[in-house]
Backbone bond lengths (Angstrom), bond angles and torsions (degrees), N, CA, C in turn:
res aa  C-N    CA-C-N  psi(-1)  N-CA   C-N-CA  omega(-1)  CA-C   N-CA-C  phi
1 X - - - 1.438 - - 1.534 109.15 -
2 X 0.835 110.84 136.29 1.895 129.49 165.99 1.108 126.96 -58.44
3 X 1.089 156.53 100.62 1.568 144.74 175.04 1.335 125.48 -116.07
4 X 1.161 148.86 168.66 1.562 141.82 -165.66 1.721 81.54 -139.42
5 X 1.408 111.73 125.57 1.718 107.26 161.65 1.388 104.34 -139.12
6 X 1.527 116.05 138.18 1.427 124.44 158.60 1.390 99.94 -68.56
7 X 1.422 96.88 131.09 1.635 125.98 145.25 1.531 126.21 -90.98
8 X 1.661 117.43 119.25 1.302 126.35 12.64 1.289 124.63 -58.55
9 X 1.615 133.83 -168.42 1.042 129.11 162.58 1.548 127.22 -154.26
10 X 0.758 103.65 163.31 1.928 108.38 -175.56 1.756 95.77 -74.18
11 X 1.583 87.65 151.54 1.553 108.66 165.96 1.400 101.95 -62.30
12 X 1.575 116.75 -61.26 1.709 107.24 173.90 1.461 125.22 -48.14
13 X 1.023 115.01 -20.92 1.453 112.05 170.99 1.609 127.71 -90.42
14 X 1.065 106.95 -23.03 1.903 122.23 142.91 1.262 121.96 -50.96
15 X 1.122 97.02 -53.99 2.109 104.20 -175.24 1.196 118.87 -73.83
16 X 1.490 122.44 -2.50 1.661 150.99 -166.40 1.800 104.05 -100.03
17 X 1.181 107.13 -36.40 1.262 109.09 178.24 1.607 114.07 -98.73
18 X 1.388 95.14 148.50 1.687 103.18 175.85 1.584 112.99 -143.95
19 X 1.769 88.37 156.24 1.608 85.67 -162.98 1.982 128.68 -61.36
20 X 1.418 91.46 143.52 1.262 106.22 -168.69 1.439 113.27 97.98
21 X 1.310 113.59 5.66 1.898 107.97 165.97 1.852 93.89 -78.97
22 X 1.791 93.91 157.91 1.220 107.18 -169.58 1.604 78.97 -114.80
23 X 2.029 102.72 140.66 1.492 103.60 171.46 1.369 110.75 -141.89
24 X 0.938 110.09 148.03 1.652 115.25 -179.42 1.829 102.81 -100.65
25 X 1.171 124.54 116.02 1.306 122.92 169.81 1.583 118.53 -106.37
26 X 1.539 108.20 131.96 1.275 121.21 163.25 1.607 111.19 -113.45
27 X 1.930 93.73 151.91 1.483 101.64 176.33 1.679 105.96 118.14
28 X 1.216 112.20 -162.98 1.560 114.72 178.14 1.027 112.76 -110.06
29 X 1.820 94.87 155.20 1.829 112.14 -175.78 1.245 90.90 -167.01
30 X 1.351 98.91 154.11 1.150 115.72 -166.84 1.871 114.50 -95.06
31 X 1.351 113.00 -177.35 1.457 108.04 164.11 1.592 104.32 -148.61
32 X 1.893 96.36 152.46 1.558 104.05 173.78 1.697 93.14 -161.55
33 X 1.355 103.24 172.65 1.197 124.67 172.85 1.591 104.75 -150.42
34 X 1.634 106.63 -176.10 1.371 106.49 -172.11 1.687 135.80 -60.38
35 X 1.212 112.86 -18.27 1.265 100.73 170.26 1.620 104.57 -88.00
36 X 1.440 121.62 -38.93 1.457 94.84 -178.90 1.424 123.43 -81.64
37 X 1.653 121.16 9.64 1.432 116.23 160.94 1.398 106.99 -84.71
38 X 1.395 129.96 -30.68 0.960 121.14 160.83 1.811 144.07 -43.86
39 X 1.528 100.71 -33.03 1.511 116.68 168.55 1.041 115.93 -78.37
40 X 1.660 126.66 -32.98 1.243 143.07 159.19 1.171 135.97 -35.38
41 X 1.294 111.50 -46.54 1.550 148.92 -128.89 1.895 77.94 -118.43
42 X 1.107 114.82 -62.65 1.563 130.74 -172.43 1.560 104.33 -63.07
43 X 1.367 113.97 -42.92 1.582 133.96 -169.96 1.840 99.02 -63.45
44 X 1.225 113.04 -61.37 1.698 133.38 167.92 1.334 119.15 -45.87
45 X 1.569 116.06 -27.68 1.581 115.60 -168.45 2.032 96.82 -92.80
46 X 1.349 92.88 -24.19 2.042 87.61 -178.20 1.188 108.91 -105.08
47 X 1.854 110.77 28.01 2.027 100.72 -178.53 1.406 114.59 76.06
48 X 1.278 136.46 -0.94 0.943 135.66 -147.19 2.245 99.29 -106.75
49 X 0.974 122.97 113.51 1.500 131.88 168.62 1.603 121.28 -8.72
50 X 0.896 155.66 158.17 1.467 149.76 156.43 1.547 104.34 -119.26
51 X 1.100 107.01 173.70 1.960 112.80 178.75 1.392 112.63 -95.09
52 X 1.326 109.09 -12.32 1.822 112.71 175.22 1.991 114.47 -108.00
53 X 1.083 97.21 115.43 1.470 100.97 173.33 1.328 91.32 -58.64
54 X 1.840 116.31 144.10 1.287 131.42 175.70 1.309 90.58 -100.89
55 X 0.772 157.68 -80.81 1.800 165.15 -110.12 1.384 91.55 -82.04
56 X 1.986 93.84 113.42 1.407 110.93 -165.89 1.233 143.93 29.01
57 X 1.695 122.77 29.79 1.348 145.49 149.40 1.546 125.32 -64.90
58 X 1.313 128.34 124.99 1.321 116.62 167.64 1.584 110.35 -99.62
59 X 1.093 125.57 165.17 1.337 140.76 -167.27 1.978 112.36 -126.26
60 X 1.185 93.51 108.13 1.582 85.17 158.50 1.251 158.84 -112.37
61 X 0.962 134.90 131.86 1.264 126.45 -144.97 1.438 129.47 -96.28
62 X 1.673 110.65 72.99 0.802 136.84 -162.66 1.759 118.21 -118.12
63 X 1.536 124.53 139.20 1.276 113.69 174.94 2.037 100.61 -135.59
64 X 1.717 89.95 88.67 1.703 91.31 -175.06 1.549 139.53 -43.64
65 X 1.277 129.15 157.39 1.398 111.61 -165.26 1.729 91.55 -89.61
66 X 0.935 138.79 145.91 1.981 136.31 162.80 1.513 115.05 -4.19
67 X 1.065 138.62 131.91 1.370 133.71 -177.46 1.717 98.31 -89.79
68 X 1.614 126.06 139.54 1.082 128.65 168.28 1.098 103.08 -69.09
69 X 1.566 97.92 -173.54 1.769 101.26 -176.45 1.220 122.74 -72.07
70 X 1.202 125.06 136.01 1.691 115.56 -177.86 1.538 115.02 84.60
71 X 1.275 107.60 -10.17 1.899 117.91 171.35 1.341 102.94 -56.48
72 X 1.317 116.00 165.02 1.857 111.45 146.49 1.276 88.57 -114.69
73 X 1.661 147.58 22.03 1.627 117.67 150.93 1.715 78.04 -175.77
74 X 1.296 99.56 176.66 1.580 112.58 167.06 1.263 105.28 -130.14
75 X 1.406 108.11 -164.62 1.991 113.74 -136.95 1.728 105.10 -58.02
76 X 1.802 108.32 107.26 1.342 88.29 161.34 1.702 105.96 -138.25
77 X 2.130 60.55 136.04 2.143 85.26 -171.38 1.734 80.28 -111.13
78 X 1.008 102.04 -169.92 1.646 125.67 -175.33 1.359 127.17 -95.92
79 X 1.102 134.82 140.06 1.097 135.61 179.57 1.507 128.37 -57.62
80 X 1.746 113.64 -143.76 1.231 94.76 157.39 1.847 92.64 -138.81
81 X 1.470 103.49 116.97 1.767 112.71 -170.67 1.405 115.89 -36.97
82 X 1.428 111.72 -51.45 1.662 109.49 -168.63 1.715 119.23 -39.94
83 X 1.754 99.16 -46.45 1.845 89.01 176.60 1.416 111.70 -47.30
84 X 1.647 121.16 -24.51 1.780 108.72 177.12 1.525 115.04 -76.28
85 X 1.650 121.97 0.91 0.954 105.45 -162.61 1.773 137.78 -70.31
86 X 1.248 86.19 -20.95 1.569 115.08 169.63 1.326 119.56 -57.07
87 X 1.757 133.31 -24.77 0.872 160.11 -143.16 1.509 129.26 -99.86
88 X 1.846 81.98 -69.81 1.252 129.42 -177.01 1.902 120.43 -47.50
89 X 1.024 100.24 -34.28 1.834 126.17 -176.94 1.853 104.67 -70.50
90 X 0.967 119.14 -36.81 1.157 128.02 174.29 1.481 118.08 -83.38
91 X 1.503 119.47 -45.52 1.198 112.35 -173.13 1.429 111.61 -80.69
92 X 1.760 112.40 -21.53 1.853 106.70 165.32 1.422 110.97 -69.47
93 X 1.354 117.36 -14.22 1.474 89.51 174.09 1.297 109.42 -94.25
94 X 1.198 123.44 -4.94 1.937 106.52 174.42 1.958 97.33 -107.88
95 X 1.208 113.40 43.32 1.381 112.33 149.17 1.885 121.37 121.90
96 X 1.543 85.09 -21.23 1.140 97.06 -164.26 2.004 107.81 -60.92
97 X 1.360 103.38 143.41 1.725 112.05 -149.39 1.552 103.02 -89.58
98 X 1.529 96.58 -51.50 1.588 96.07 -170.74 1.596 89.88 -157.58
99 X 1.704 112.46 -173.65 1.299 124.53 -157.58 1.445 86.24 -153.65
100 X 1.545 125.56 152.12 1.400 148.54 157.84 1.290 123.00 -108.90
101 X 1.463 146.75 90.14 1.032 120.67 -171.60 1.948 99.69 -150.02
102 X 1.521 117.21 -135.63 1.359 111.61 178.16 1.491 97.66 -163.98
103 X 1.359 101.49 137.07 1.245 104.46 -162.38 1.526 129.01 120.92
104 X 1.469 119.52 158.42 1.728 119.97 154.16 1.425 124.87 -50.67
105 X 1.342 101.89 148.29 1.713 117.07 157.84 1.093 113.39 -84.58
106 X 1.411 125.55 153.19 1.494 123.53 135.41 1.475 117.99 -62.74
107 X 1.467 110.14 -176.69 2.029 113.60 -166.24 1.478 83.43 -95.83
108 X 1.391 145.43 -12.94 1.465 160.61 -153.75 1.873 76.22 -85.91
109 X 1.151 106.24 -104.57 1.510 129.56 -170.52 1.872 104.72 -35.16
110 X 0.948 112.05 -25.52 1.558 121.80 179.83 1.426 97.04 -82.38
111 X 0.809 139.31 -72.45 1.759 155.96 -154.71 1.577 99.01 -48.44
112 X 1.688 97.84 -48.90 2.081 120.31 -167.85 1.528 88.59 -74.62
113 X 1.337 133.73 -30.49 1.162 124.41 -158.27 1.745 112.87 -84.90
114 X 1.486 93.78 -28.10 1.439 115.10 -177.37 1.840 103.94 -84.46
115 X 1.174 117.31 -28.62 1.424 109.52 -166.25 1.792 84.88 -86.99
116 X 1.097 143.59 -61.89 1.056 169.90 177.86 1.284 117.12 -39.98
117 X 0.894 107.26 -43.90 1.913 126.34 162.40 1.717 117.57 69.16
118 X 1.742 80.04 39.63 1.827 108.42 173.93 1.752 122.55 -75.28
119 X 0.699 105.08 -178.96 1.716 106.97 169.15 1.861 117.18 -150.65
120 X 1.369 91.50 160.07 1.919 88.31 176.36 1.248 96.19 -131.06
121 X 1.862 108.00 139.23 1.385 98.90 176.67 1.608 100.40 -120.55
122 X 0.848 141.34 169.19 1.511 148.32 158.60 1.125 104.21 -96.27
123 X 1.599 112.39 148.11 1.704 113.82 175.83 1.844 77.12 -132.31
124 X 1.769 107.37 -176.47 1.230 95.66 -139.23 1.962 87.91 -110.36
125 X 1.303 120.92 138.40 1.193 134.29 175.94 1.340 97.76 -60.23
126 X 1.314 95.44 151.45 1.472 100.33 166.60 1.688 116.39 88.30
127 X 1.246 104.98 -15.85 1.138 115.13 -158.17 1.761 108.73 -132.69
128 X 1.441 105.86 39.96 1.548 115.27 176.56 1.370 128.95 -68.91
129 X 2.132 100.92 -34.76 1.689 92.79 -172.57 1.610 96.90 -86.49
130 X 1.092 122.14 -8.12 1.963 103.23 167.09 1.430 106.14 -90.62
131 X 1.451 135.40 -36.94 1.593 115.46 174.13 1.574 112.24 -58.06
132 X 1.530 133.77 -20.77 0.701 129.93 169.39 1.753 120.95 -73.67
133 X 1.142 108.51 -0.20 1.247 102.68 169.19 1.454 115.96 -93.63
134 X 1.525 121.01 20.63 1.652 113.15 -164.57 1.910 75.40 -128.14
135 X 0.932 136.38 -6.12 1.581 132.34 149.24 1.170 126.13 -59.06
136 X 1.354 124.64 117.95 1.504 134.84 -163.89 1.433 96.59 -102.61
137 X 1.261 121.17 -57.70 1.558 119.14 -159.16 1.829 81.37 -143.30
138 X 1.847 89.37 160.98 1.226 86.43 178.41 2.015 75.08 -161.43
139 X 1.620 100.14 153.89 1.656 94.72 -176.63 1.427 89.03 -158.91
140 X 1.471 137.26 131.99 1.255 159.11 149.55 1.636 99.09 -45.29
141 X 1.848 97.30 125.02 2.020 80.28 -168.03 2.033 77.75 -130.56
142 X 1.170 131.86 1.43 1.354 136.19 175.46 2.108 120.70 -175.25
143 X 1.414 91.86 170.43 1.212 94.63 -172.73 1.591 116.88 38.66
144 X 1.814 105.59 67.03 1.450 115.84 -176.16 1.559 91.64 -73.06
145 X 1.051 133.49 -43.73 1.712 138.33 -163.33 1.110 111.95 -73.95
146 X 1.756 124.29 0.02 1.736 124.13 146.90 1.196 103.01 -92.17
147 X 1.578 146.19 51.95 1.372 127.73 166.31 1.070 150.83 21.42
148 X 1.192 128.98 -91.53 1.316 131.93 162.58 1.641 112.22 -71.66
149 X 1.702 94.67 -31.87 2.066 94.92 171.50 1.266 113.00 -95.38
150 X 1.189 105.21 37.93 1.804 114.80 168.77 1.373 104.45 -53.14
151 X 1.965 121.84 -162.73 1.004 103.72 165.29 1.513 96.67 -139.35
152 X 1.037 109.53 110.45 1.562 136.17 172.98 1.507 121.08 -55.30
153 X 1.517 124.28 111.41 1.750 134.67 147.34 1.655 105.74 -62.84
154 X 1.382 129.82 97.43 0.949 116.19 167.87 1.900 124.56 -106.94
155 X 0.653 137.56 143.91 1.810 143.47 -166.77 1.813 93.73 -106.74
156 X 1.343 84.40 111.83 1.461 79.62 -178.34 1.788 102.05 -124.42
157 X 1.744 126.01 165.26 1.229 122.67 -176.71 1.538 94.84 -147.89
158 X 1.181 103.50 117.31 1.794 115.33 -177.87 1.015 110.26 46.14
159 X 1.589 123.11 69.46 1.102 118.51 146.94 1.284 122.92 -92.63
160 X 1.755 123.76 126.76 1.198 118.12 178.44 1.722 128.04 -81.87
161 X 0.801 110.70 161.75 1.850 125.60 -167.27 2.010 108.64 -165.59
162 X 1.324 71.00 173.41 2.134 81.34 -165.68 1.280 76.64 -141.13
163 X 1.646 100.77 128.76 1.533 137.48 138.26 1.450 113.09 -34.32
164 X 1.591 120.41 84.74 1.666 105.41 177.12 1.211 119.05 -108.35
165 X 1.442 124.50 -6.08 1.306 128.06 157.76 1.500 104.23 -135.56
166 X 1.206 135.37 107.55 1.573 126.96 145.12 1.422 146.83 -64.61
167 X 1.225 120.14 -177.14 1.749 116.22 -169.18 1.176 113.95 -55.93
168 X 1.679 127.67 -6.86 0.698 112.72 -175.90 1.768 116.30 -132.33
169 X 1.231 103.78 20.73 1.389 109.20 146.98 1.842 105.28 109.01
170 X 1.890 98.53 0.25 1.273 109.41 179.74 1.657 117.40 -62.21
171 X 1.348 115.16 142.79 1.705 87.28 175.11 1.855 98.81 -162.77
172 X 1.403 90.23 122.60 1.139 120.42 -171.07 1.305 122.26 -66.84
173 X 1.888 124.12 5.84 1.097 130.32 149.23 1.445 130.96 -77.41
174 X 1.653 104.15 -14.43 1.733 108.63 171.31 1.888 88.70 -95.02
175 X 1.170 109.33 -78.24 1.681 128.44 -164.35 1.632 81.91 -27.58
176 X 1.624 142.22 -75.27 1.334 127.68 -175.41 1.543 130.63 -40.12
177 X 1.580 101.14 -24.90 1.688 98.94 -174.06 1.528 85.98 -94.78
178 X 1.429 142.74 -33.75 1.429 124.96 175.88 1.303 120.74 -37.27
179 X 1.297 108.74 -57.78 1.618 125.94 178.22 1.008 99.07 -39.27
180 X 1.359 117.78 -80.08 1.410 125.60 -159.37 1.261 107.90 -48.56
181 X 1.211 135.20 -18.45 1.770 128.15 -152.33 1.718 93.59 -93.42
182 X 1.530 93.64 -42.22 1.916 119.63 -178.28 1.480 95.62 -42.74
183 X 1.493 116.10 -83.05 0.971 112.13 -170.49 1.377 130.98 -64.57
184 X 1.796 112.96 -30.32 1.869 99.52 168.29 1.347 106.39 -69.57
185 X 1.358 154.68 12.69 1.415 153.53 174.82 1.793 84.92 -96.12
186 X 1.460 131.49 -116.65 1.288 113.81 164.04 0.889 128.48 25.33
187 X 1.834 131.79 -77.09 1.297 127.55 176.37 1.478 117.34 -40.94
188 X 1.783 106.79 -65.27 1.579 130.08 174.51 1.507 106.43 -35.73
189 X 1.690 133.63 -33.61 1.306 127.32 -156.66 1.298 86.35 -91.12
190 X 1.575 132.15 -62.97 1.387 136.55 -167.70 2.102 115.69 -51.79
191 X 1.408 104.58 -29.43 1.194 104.40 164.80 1.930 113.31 -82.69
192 X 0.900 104.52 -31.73 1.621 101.28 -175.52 1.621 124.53 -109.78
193 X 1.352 101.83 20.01 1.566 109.23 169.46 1.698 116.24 19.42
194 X 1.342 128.20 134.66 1.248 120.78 157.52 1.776 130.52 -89.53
């Protein structure tokens, strides 16, 4: 199924989706990668503020290539999530909504996602200098001295992504290889009759 969602977003509007809906998101989200979840992550354990409101924000996990001239960013495709995984457990419980990235979870990040009633979507590797064309504005709002792993306000308008784990713990990297196994067994019976 298709959906259009403003970013930020409601917990009810997380818990509404399930894996393998296709969504186009407008609005703001943020970006990080591992060293600035790491300062974050460190920033959160002494009380100490972060630069991204969590409360119903998703984060993506992206570190852009230089924007040419006249760009508002250059190629951003996605990382690979697991380096956040260590991270990730803490920031769903102080609000954080959903995550963008490519790749597996840990049962850690699954568990927070389920109590939390977050989601992860994948957007598609490989495929940075056209997601970067659904980026309107993009502005470095901390950690300028990680560069490209700064941490980015970005304004985004239809950008697409896939539901790969939902609120409820579904995740469309096992449920997809099931299928597939279903049907090449199936196929194999219909060619080889007994």
């Amino acid at each position: 199924m298709d959906r259009h969602i403003h970013v930020p977003m409601t917990r009810e509007e997380a818990c509404s989706l399930r894996a393998g809906d296709y969504v186009y998101l407008t609005g703001t989200i943020y970006t990080a990668r591992d060293a600035a979840h790491k300062r974050m992550y460190e920033s959160m354990l002494e009380g100490k503020d972060i630069p991204i409101p969590l409360s119903g924000n998703l984060i993506y996990y992206l570190g852009p290539s230089p924007a040419r001239e006249e760009a508002v960013i250059g190629s951003a495709g996605p990382t690979t999530s697991s380096r956040m995984d260590k991270y990730t457990p803490l920031m769903l419980e102080n609000g954080l909504q959903g995550m963008i990235g490519k790749g597996k979870r840990s049962r850690a990040v699954i568990d927070a996602m389920k109590k939390n009633g977050a989601v992860y979507y994948a957007a598609v590797g490989g495929a940075g200098a056209l997601l970067s064309k659904c980026i309107v504005r993009s502005k470095v709002i901390a950690y300028e001295d990680l560069g490209t792993e700064a941490v980015r306000r970005l304004e985004i308008e239809n950008f697409p992504v896939i539901v790969v784990i939902d609120s409820r713990g579904n995740n469309l990297y096992e449920t997809a290889v099931e299928q597939f196994l279903k049907n090449q067994k199936k196929s194999v019976d219909k060619q080889n009759p007994i």
